[in-house]
C-alpha positions as CSV (number, residue, x, y, z in Angstrom):
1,X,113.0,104.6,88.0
2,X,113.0,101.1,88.7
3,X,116.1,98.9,89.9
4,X,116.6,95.7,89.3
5,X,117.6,93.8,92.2
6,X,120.7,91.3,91.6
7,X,122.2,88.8,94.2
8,X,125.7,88.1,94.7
9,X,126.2,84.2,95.0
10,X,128.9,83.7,97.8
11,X,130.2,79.8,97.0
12,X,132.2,78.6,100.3
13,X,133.8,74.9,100.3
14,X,132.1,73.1,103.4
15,X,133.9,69.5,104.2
16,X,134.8,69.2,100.9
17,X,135.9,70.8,97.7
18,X,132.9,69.3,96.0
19,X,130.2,70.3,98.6
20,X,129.1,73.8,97.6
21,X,127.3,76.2,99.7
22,X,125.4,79.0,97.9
23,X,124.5,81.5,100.7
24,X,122.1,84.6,100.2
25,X,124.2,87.6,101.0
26,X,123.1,90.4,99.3
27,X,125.0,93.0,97.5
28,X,123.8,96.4,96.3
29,X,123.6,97.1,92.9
30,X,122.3,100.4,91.8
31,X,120.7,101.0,95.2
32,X,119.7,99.0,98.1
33,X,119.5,95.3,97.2
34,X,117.6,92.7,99.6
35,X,118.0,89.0,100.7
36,X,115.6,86.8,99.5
37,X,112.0,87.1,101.0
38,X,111.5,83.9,102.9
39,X,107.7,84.1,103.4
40,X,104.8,82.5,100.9
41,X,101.8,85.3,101.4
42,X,102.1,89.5,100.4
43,X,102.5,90.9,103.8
44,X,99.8,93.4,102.4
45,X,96.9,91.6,100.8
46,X,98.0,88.1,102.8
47,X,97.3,86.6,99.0
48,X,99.7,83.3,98.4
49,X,102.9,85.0,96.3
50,X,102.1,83.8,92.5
51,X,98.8,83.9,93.0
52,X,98.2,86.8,91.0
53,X,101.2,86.5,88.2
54,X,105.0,87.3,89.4
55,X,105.6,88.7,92.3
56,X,106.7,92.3,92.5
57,X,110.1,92.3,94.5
58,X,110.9,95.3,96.7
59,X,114.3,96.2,98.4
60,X,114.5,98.3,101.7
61,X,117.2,99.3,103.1
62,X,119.1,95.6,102.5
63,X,115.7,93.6,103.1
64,X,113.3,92.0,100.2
65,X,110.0,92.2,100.7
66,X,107.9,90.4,98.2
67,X,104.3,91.3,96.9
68,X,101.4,89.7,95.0
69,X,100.8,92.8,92.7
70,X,102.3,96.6,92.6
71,X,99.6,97.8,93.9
72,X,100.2,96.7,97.5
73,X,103.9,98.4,97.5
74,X,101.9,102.0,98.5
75,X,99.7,100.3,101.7
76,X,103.2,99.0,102.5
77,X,105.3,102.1,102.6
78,X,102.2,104.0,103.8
79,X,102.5,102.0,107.4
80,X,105.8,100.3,106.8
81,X,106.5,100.0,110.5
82,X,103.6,97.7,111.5
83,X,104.2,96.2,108.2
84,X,107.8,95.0,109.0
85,X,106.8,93.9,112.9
86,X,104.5,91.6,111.3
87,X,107.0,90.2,109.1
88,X,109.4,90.2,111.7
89,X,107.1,88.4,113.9
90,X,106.5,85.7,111.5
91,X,110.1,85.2,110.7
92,X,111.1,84.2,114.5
93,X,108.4,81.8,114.6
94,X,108.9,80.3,111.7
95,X,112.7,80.3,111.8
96,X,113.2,79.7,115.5
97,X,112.2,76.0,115.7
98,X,115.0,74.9,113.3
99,X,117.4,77.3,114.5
100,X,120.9,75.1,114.5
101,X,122.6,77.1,117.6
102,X,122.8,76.4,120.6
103,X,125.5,79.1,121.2
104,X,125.8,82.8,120.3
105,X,127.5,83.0,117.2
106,X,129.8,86.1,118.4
107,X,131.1,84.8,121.5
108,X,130.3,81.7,121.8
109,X,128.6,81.9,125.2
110,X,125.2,79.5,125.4
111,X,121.6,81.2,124.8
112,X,119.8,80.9,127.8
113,X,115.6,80.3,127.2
114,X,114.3,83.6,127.5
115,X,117.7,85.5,128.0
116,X,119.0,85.9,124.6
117,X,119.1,88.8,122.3
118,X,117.0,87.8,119.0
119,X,117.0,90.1,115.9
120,X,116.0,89.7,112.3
121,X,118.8,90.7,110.0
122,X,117.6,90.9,106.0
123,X,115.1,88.6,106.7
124,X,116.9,85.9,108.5
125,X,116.6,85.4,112.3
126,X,120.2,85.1,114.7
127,X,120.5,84.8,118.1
128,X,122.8,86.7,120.1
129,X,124.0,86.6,123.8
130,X,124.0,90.7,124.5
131,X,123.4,93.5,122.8
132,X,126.9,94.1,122.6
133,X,127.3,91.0,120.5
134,X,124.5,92.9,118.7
135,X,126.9,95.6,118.0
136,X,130.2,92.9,117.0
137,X,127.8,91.2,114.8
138,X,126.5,94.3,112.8
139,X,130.5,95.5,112.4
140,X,131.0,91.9,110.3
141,X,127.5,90.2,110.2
142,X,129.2,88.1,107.3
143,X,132.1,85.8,109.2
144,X,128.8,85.4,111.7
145,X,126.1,84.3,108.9
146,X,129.2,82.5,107.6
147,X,129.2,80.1,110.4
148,X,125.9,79.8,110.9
149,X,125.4,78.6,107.6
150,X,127.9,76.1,108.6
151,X,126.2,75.2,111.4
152,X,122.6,74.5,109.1
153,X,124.8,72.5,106.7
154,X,126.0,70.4,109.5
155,X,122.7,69.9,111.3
156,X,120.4,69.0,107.9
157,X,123.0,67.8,105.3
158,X,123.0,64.5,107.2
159,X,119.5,64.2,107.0
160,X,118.3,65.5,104.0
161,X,114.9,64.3,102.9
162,X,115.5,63.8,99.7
163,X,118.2,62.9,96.1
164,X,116.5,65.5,94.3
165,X,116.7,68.8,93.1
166,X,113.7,70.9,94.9
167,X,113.3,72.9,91.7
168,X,113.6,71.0,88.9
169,X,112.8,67.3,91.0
170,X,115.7,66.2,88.7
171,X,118.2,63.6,90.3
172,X,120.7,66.3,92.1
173,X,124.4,65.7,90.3
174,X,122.7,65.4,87.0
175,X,124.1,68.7,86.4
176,X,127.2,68.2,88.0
177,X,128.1,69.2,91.5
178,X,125.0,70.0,93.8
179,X,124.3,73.2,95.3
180,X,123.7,73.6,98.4
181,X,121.5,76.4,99.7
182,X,121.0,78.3,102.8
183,X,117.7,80.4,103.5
184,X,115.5,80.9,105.9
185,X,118.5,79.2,108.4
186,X,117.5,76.0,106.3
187,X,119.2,74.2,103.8
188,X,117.7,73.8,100.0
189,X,119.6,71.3,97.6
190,X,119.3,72.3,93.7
191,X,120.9,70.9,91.0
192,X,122.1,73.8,88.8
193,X,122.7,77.9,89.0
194,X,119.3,78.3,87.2
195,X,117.5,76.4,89.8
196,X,119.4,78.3,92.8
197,X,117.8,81.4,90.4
198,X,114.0,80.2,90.7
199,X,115.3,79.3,94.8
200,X,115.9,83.1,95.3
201,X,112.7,84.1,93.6
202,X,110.3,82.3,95.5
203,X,111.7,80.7,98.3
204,X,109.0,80.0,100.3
205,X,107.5,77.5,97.2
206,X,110.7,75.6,98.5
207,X,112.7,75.4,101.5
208,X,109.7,74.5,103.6
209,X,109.6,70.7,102.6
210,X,112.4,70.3,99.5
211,X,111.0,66.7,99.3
212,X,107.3,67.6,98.7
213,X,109.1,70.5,96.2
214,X,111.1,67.9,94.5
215,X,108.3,65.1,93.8
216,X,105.6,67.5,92.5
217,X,108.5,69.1,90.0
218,X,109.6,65.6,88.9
219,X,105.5,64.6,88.7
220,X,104.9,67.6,86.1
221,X,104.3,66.6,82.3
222,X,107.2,68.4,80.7
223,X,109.3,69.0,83.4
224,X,111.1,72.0,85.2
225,X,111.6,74.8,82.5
226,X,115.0,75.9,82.4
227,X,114.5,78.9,79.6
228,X,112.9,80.4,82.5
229,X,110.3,82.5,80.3
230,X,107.7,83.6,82.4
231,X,104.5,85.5,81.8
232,X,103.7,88.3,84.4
233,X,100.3,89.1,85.3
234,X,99.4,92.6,86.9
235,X,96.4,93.6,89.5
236,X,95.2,96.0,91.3
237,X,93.2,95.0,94.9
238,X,92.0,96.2,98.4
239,X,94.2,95.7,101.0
240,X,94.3,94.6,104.7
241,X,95.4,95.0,108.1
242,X,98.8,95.9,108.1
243,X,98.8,93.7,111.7
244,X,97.3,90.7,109.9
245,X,98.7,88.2,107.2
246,X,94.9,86.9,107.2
247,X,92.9,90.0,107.0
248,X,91.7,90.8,103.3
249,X,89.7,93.3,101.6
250,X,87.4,92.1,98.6
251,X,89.8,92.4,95.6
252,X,89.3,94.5,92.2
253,X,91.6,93.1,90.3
254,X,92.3,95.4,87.2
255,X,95.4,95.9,84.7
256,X,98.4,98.4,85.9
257,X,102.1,99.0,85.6
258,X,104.3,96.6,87.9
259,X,107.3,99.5,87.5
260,X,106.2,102.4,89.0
261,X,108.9,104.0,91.2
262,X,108.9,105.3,95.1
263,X,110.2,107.9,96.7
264,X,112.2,108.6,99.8
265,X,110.9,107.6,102.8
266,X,111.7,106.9,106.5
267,X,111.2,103.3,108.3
268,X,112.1,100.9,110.8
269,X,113.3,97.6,109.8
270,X,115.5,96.3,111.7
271,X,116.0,93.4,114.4
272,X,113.4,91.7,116.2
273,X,112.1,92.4,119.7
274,X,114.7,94.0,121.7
275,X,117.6,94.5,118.6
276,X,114.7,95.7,116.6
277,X,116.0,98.9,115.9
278,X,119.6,97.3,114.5
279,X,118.6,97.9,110.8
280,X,116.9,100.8,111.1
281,X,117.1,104.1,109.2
282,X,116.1,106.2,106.2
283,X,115.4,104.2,103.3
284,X,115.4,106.0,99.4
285,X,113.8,105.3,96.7
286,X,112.7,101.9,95.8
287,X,112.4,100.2,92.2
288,X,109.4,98.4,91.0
289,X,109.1,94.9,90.7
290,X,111.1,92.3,89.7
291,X,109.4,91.9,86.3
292,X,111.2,95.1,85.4
């Protein structure tokens, strides 16, 4: 059967009681549940997410993975460990440039170039002194992620490109307190819970430059659509290399079921490089997509 996956909103008070902070733990929920998927293209096909109607949302073992259509979710779990080293190799270089420490966020100590101890945890890169800040890190990864979301507030809320929502382009406070967001070790401003909603489903269309986001949303005829209907399309393609985003078959693209289930399997997907084995372990059976 298919699960749904939910997300837990964890609201912390940073500076003030009116500055909220919507951070993307995850919580499981009828099996494992996943952060939000940070990247734009299927990790299968390389086709832009959306491209071919919702994306179909996956959850391994605490991790989203995100997909153009259902019928990549089989190539994936077929050769799920090259699969996630790509991802995983994508993440640190896309994350790594904006990455607001300077310091591990365990003890403290600095991160030497080319010493530390990088790892991927649920799709979201931190940098460690040792691997036995690895360890004290994945016995409480939250008080961690909790100040390192601190530490992205603190480094971008200054700076923020833009007044508007990144959504909705709406003016943020026109629907009371903003929210502030962290993905992707980046911080996204919305104006409202629904927003923070279409945030988490497709990140990527987001945090990479909120004020590009925000002026093509307030440029749009009728607006952002807060009903939130959506239409979902469903295809059926080739697929690629699992070691390339950019290496696509021709694509067949036919009608089929966006819900099928998945059965147990075993995969690696864990840290990055040297902790890449933190998050390892057998993974059970997966729901279908997020249009479910």
């Amino acid at each position: 059967m298919s699960r749904q996956i939910h997300f837990s909103r964890y609201v912390a008070a940073i500076f003030s009681a009116s500055l909220i902070v919507l951070v993307a733990h995850a919580v499981e929920s009828g099996g494992a549940a996943g952060d939000p998927y940070p990247l734009g293209d299927c990790p299968v096909s390389g086709e832009p997410l959306g491209s071919m109607g919702e994306p179909v949302a996956m959850a391994y073992d605490g991790r989203q993975v995100q997909f153009c259509c259902a019928g990549c979710t089989d190539s994936f779990e077929d050769h799920e460990a090259a699969y996630w080293a790509a991802i995983d190799d994508t993440i640190l270089r896309d994350q790594a440039p904006v990455y607001p420490l300077d310091t591990c966020v365990i003890d403290g100590e600095p991160l030497e170039a080319g010493e530390g101890h990088d790892i991927i945890y649920r799709n979201r890169l931190v940098r460690l002194a040792s691997t036995e800040c690895e360890e004290a890190f994945l016995a409480d990864p939250g008080a961690a992620l909790s100040r390192l979301d601190e530490a992205v507030v603190d480094q971008e809320l200054p700076a923020y490109p833009t007044e508007r929502c990144a959504v909705s382009g709406e003016e943020l406070g026109s629907h009371g307190d903003p929210i502030n967001y962290v993905i992707a070790n980046r911080l996204v401003r919305v104006c409202c819970a629904m927003c923070a909603g279409d945030l988490r489903a497709r990140p990527a269309a987001y945090y990479p430059n909120p004020r590009e986001a925000a002026e093509q949303a307030s440029q749009e005829p009728e607006g952002h659509d807060h009903s939130h209907e959506h239409n979902h399309g469903e295809h059926d393609h080739g697929h690629g290399d699992p070691n390339s985003f950019e290496d696509h078959d021709e694509h067949e693209h036919g009608r089929m079921s966006c819900c099928a289930g998945h059965g147990d399997h075993d995969g690696g997907n864990g840290g990055h490089g040297a902790g890449h084995d933190a998050d390892g372990g057998d993974h059970g059976g997966h729901g279908g997509s997020g249009c479910c």
